[in-house]
C-alpha positions as CSV (number, residue, x, y, z in Angstrom):
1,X,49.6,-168.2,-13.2
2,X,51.4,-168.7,-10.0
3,X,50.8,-166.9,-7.1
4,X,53.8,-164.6,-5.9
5,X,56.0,-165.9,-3.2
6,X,57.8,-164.1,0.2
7,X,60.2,-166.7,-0.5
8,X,60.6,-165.7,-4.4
9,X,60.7,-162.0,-3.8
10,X,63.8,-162.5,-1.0
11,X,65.9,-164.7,-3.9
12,X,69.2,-163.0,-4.9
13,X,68.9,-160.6,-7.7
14,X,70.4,-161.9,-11.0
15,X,71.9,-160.4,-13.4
16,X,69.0,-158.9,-15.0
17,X,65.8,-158.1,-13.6
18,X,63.5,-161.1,-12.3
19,X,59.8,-160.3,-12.9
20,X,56.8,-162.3,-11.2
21,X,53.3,-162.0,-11.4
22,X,50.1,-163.2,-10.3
23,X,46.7,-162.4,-11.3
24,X,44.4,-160.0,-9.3
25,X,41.2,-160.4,-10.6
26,X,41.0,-161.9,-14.3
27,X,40.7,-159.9,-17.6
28,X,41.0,-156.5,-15.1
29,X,44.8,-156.7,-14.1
30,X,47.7,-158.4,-12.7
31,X,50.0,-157.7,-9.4
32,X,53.9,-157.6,-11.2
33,X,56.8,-158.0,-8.3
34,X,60.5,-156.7,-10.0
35,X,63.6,-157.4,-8.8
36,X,66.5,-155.6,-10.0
37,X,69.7,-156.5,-10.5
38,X,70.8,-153.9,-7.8
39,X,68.2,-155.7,-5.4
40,X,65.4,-153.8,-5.0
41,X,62.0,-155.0,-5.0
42,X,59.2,-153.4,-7.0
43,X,55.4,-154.0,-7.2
44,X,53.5,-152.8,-10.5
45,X,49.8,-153.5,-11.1
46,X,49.4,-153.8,-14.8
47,X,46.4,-153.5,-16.5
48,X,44.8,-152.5,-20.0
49,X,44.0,-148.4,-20.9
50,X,41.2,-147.8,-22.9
51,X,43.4,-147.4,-25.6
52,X,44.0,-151.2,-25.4
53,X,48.0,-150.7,-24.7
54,X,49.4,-152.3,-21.5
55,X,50.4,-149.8,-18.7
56,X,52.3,-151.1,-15.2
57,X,51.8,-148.3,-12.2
58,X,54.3,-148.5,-9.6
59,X,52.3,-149.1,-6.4
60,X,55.1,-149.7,-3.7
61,X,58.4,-151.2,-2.8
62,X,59.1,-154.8,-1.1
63,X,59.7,-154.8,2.5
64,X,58.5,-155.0,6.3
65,X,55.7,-152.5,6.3
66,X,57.0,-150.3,8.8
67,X,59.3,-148.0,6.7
68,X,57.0,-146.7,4.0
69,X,57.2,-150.2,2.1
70,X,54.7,-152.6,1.1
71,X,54.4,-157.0,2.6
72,X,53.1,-158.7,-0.3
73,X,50.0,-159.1,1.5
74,X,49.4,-154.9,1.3
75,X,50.7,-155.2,-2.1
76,X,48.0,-158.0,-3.3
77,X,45.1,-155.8,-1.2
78,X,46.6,-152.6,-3.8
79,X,46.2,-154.6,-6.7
80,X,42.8,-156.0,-5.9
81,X,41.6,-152.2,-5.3
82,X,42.8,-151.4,-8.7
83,X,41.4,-154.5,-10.5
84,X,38.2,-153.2,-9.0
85,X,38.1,-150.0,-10.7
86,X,39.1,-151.5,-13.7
87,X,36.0,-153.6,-13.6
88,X,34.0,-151.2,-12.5
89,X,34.7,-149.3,-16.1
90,X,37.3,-147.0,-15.5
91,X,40.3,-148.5,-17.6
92,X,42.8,-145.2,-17.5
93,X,43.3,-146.2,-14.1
94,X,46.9,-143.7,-13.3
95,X,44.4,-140.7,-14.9
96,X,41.4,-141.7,-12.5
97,X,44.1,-141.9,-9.6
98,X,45.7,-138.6,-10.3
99,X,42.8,-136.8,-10.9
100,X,41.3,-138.2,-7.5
101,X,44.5,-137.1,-6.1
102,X,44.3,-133.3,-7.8
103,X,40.7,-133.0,-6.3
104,X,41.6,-134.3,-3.4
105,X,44.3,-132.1,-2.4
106,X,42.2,-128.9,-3.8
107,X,39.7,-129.6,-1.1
108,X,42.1,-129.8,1.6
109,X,43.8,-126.6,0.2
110,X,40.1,-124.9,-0.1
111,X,39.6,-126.1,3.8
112,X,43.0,-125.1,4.4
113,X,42.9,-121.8,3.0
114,X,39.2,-121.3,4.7
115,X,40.7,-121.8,8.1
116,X,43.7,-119.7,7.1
117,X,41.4,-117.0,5.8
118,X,38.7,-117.4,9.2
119,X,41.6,-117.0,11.3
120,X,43.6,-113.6,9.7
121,X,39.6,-112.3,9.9
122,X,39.6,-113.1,13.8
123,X,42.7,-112.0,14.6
124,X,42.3,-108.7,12.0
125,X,39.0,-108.0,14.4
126,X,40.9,-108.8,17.4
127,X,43.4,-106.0,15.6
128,X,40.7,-103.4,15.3
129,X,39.2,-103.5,18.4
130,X,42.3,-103.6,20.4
131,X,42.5,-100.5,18.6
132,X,39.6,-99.3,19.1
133,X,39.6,-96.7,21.9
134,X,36.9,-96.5,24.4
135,X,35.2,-93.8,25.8
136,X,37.0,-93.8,28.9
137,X,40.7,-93.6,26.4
138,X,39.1,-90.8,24.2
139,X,38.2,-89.0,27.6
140,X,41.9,-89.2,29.1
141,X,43.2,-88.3,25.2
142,X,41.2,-85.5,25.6
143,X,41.8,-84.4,28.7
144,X,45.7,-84.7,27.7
145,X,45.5,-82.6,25.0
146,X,42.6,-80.1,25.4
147,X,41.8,-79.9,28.7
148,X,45.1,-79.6,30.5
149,X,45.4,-75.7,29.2
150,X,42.2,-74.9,31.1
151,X,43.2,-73.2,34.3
152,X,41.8,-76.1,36.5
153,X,43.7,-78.7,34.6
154,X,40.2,-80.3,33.2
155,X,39.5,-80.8,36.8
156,X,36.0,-79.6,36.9
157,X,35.1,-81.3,33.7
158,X,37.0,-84.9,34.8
159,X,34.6,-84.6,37.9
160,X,31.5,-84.3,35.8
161,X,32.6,-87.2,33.2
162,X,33.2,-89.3,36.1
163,X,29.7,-89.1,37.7
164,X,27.2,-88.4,34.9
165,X,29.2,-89.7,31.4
166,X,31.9,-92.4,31.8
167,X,29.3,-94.3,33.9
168,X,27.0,-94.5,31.3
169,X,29.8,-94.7,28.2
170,X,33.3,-95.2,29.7
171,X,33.7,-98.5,28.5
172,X,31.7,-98.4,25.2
173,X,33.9,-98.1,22.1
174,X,33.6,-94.5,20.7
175,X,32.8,-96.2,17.1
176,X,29.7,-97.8,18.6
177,X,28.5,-94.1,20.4
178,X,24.9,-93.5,18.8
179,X,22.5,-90.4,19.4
180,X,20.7,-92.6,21.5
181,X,23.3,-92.7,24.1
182,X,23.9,-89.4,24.2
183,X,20.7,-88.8,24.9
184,X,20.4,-91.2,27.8
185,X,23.3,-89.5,29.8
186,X,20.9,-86.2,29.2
187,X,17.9,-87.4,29.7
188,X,19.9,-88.7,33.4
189,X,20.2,-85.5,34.2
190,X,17.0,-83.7,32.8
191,X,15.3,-86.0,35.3
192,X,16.9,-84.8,37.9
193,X,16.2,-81.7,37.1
194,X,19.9,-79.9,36.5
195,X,18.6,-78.8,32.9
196,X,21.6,-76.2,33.2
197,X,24.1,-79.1,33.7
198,X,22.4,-80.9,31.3
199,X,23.2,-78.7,28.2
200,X,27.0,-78.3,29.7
201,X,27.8,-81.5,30.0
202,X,25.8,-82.3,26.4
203,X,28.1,-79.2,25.1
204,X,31.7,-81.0,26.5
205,X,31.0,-84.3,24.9
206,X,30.2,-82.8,22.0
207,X,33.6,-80.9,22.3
208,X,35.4,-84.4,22.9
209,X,33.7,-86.3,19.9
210,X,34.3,-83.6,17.6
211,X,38.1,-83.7,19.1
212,X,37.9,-87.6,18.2
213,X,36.5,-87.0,14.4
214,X,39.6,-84.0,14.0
215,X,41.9,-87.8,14.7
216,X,39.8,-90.0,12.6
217,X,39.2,-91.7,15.7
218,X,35.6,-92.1,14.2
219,X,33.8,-90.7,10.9
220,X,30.8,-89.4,11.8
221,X,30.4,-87.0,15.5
222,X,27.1,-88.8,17.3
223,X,26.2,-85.7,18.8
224,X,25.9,-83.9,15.3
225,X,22.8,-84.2,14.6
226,X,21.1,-83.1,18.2
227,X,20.5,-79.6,18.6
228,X,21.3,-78.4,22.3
229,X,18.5,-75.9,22.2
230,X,16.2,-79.5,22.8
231,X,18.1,-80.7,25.2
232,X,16.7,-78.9,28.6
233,X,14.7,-76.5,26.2
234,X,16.3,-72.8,25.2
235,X,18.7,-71.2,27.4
236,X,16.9,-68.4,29.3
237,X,19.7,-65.9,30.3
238,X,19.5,-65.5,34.6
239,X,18.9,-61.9,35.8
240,X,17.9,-62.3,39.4
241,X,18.4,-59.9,41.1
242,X,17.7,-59.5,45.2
243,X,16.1,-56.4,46.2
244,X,16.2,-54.7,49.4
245,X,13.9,-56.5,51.2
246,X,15.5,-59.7,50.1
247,X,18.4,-58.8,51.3
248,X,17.3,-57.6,55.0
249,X,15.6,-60.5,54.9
250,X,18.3,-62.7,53.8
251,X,20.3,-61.2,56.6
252,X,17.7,-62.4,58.9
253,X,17.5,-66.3,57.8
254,X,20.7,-66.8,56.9
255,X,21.9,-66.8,60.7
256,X,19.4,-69.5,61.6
257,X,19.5,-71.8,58.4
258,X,22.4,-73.7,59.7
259,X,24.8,-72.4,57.6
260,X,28.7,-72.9,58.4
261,X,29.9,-69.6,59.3
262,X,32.3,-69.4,56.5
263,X,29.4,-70.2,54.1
264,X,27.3,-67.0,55.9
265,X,30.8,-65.0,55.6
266,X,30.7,-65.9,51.9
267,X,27.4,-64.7,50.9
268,X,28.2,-61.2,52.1
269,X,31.6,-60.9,50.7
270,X,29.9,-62.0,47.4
271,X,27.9,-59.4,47.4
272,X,29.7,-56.6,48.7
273,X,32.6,-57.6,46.1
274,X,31.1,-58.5,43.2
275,X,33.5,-61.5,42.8
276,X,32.6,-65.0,41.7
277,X,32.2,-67.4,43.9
278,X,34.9,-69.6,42.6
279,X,37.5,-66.8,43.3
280,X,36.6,-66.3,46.8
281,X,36.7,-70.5,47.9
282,X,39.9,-70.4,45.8
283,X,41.9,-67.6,47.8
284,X,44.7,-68.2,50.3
285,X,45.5,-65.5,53.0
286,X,48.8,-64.6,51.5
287,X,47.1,-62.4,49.0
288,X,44.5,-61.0,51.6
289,X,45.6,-58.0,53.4
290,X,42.9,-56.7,55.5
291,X,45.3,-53.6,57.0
292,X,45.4,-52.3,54.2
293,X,42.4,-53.4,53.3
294,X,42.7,-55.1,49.8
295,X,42.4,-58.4,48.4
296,X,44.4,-59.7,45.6
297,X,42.4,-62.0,42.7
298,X,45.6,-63.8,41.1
299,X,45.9,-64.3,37.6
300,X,45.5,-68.3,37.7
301,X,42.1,-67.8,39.9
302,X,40.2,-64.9,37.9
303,X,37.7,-65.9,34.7
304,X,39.7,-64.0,32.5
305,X,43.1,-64.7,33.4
306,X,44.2,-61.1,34.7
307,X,45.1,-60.2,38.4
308,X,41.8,-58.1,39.6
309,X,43.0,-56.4,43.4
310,X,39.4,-55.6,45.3
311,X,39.9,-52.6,47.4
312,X,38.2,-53.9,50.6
313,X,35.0,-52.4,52.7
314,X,34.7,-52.3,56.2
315,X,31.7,-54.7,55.5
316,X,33.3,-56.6,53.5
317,X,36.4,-56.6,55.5
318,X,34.1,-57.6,58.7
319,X,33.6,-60.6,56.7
320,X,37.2,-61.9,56.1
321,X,37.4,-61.6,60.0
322,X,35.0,-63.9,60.9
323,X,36.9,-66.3,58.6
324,X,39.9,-65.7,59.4
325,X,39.3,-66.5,63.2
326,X,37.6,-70.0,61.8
327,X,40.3,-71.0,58.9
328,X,43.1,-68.2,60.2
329,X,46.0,-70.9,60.5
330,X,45.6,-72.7,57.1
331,X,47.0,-71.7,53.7
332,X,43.8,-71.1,51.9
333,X,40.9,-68.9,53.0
334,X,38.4,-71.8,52.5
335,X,40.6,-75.5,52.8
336,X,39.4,-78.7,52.3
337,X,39.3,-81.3,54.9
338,X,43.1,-82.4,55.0
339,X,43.7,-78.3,54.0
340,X,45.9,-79.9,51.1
341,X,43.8,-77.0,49.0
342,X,40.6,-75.2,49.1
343,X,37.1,-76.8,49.0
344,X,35.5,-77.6,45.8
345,X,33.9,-74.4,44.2
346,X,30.5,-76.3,44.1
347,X,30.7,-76.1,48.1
348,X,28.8,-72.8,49.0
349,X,26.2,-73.1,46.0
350,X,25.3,-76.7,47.4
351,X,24.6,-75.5,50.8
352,X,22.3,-72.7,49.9
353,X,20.8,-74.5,47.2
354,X,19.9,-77.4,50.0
355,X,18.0,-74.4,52.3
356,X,16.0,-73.4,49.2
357,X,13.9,-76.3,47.9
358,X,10.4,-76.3,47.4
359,X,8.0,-76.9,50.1
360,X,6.6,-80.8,49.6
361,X,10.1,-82.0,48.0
362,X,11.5,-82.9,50.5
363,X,15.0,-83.6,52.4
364,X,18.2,-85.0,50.3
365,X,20.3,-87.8,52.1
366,X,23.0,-86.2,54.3
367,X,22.2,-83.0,53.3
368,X,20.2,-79.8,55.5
369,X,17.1,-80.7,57.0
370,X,16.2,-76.8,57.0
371,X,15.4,-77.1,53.2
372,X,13.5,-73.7,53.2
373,X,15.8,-71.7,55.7
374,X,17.1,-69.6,52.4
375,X,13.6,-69.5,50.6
376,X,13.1,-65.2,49.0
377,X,9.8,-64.2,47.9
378,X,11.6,-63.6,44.7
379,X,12.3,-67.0,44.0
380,X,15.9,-69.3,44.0
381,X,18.9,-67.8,43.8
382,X,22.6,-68.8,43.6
383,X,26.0,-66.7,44.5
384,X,26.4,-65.7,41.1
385,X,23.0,-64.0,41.7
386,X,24.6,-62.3,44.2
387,X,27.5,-60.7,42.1
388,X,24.7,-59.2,39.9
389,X,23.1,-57.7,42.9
390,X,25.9,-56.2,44.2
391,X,27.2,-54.7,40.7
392,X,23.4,-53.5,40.2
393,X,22.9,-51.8,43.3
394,X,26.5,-50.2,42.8
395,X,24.9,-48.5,39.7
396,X,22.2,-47.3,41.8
397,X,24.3,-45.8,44.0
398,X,25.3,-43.8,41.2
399,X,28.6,-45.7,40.2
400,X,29.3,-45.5,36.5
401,X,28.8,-48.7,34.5
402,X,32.2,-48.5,33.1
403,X,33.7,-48.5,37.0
404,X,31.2,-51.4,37.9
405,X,32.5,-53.4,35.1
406,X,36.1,-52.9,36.4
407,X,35.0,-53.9,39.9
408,X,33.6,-57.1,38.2
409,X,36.4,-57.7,36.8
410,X,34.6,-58.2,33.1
411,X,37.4,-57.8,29.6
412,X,36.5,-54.6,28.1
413,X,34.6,-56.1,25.0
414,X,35.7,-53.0,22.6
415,X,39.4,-53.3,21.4
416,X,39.7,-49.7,20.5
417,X,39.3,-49.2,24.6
418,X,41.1,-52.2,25.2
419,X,44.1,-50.9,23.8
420,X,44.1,-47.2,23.9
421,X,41.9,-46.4,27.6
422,X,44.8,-47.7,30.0
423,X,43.4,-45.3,33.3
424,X,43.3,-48.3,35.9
425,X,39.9,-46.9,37.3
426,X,41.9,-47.7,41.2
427,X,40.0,-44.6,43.1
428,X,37.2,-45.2,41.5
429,X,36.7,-48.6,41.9
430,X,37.5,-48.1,45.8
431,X,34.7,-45.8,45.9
432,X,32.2,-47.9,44.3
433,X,33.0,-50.8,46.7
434,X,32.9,-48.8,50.1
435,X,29.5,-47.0,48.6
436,X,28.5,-50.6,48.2
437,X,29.5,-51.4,51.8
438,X,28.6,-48.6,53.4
439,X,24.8,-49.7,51.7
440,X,24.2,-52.6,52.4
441,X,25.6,-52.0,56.2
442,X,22.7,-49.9,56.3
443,X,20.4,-52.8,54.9
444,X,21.3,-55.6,56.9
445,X,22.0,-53.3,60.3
446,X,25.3,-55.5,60.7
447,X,27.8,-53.7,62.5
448,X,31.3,-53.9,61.4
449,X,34.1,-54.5,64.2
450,X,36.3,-51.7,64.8
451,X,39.3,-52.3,61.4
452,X,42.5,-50.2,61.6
453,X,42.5,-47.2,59.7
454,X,43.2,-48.2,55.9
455,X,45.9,-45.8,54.2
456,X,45.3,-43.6,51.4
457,X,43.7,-44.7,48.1
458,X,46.6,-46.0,46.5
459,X,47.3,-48.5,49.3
460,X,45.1,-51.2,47.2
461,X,46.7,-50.9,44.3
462,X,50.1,-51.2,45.8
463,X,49.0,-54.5,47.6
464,X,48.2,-56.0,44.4
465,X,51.4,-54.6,42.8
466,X,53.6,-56.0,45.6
467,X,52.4,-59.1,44.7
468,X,52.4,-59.3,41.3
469,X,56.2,-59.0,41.7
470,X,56.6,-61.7,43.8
């Protein structure tokens, strides 16, 4: 059989279809060139099925190469690849070819689909923890929602989070929150020995993680199962209370243990008004009137949310003085440094908690070097200590508990008096804090400068009237 020609496959078409052919490999096929009366040139490679008929399988189309077509050269290297296969046994060569193909195609679709598949999985996780809040996000979520309606804003808590939690946690994912690390922001501050702030601060996240389970933020609240009675061990209720001698003696330290004066001035109007610390760093001058000789709690600076007027001392009122010749020009009673508000209400416990540390433990960086200047036989004590000492000697004194607990300030726990006992108690409470006055005058021997006379009894409750109006 002749071999197939360039020159034979470029003739003119006739009339009916020219066929040539040459063999491939002999007894396994044959390379077949068509050429169709419309002029197209077609390569077959025939060969026998295993059914013994004859079967010609298009491989290609006559041309340069370079369009998708076949040279005759390309064409004879098909042919010989098929031939091969047909020797090698397989004689339903198309089937073997398409089944090839099928598997072929199903392994690129598995890879395919794999990568497809790998990638929606990366870019699902990339999904979920883009939407995953952090600690830090929970914290400002929380604070948005929950802590704006606290009369502060959240301001003391965002202070806390900020040193002793978000440090620790901010930037973990609140999914990924165990009990462990809880624990390690408490165990932070058992070790420095602030079991009290330990157990508040354990309390808040709690609030916030609970606040994060009401949102499905997360399933399960890490701080669930830790009890807060083992963190810090059980809360032991404070009643210190400064006794006489304490308190002649505190008059006679707390001159020398480097106190500002305004911190001094603070101790004593603590005690002789029974008021919480926070309320006194917290007032402004416009609602202290010592001519008449009253002092004006406003609504938004009082625990409980009600206006509480204090019906001022001489001793107490002695006290205001001294400040007022210190801070006298500024807004607030106790500013900050750029007087753009008061000073933090942590200010005055810091400073006498500095004067009272134990002997051996010694001095904190940039704090008082006079770390015993404050030191009672009776042991620490804080301003709040001082608001119990001052409401329990008032009792001594003979003041009814009921009048002491309006001097205080403190919600009348029994709704039936709540709502029906409306007498405002405005004599009597007057009288309970000039007794007061009047002894611990006689403790400390501090002698009041000479105040203008105050007007009749009522004059305190107008004051805080009068501005309750405005």
């Amino acid at each position: 059989m002749a071999k197939i020609t360039d020159k034979a496959l470029k003739s003119k078409p006739g009339e009916t279809h020219k066929w040539l052919s040459e063999v491939a490999i002999w007894g396994h096929g044959t390379l077949l060139a068509r050429i169709t009366p419309a002029g197209d040139r077609l390569f077959y490679f025939q060969y026998t099925t295993e059914a013994g008929k004859r079967y010609a399988m298009p491989i290609g189309t006559y041309g340069s190469g370079v369009d998708g077509s076949m040279t005759l050269s390309d064409a004879r290297q098909r042919a010989m690849e098929l031939a091969s296969l047909h020797k090698s046994g397989i004689r339903n060569i198309r089937e073997h070819l398409e089944a090839e193909e099928a598997a072929r195609v199903a392994v690129r679709d598995a890879g395919l689909a794999k990568l497809a598949a790998e990638k929606a999985a990366l870019e699902a996780e990339h999904a979920r923890q883009a939407a995953r809040k952090s600690v830090r996000e929970l914290f400002d979520h929380w604070a948005k929602v929950d802590l704006v309606n606290r009369k502060d804003k959240g301001a003391e808590v965002r202070r806390m989070f900020e040193k002793d939690v978000l440090p620790r946690l901010g930037n973990m994912a609140v999914a990924d929150v165990k009990k462990g690390h809880i624990t390690e922001v408490t165990d932070a501050l058992l070790a420095r020995g602030v079991n009290r702030m330990a157990k508040l601060i354990f309390s808040l996240m709690r609030q916030m993680f609970r606040f994060a389970v009401d949102r499905d933020l997360i399933e399960h609240d890490p701080t669930a199962s830790i009890r807060k009675a083992k963190i810090g061990g059980k809360d032991v209720e404070r009643d210190r209370v400064l006794s006489e001698e304490e308190i002649r003696l505190l008059a006679a330290k707390s001159p020398e243990a480097g106190l500002l004066p305004s911190t001094d001035a603070a101790i004593w109007i603590a005690l002789s008004t029974c008021c919480r610390i926070g309320e006194l760093l917290g007032a402004r001058w416009e609602h202290v009137d010592l001519k008449q000789g009253a002092w004006l709690i406003p609504a938004e600076n009082s625990k409980n949310g009600k206006p509480h007027t204090v019906a001022l001392s001489p001793f107490a009122a002695q006290q205001f003085e001294r400040i007022k010749q210190i801070n006298g020009k500024s807004t607030w009673c106790y500013p900050n440094t750029d007087e753009s508000g008061p000073v933090c209400s942590k200010t005055v416990t810091k400073q006498l908690g500095d004067r009272q540390r134990e002997p051996g433990k010694g001095v904190m960086s940039n704090r008082s070097a006079k770390t015993q200047a404050l030191l009672l036989p009776g042991g620490r004590w804080t301003p709040h200590d001082l608001r119990r000492t001052g409401a329990t000697f008032m009792t001594a004194l003979g003041v009814l508990p009921e009048v002491a607990e309006r001097c205080l300030n403190h919600t009348e726990e029994n709704k039936v008096k709540r709502i029906y006992q409306r007498h405002s108690y405005v004599s009597e409470m007057k009288a309970a804090w000039d007794a007061l006055g009047t002894y611990l005058q006689r403790l400390t021997c501090l002698e009041p400068t000479q105040l203008p006379s105050r007007k009749h009894d009522q004059a305190a409750h107008d004051f805080g009237e009068e501005k309750l109006l405005v």
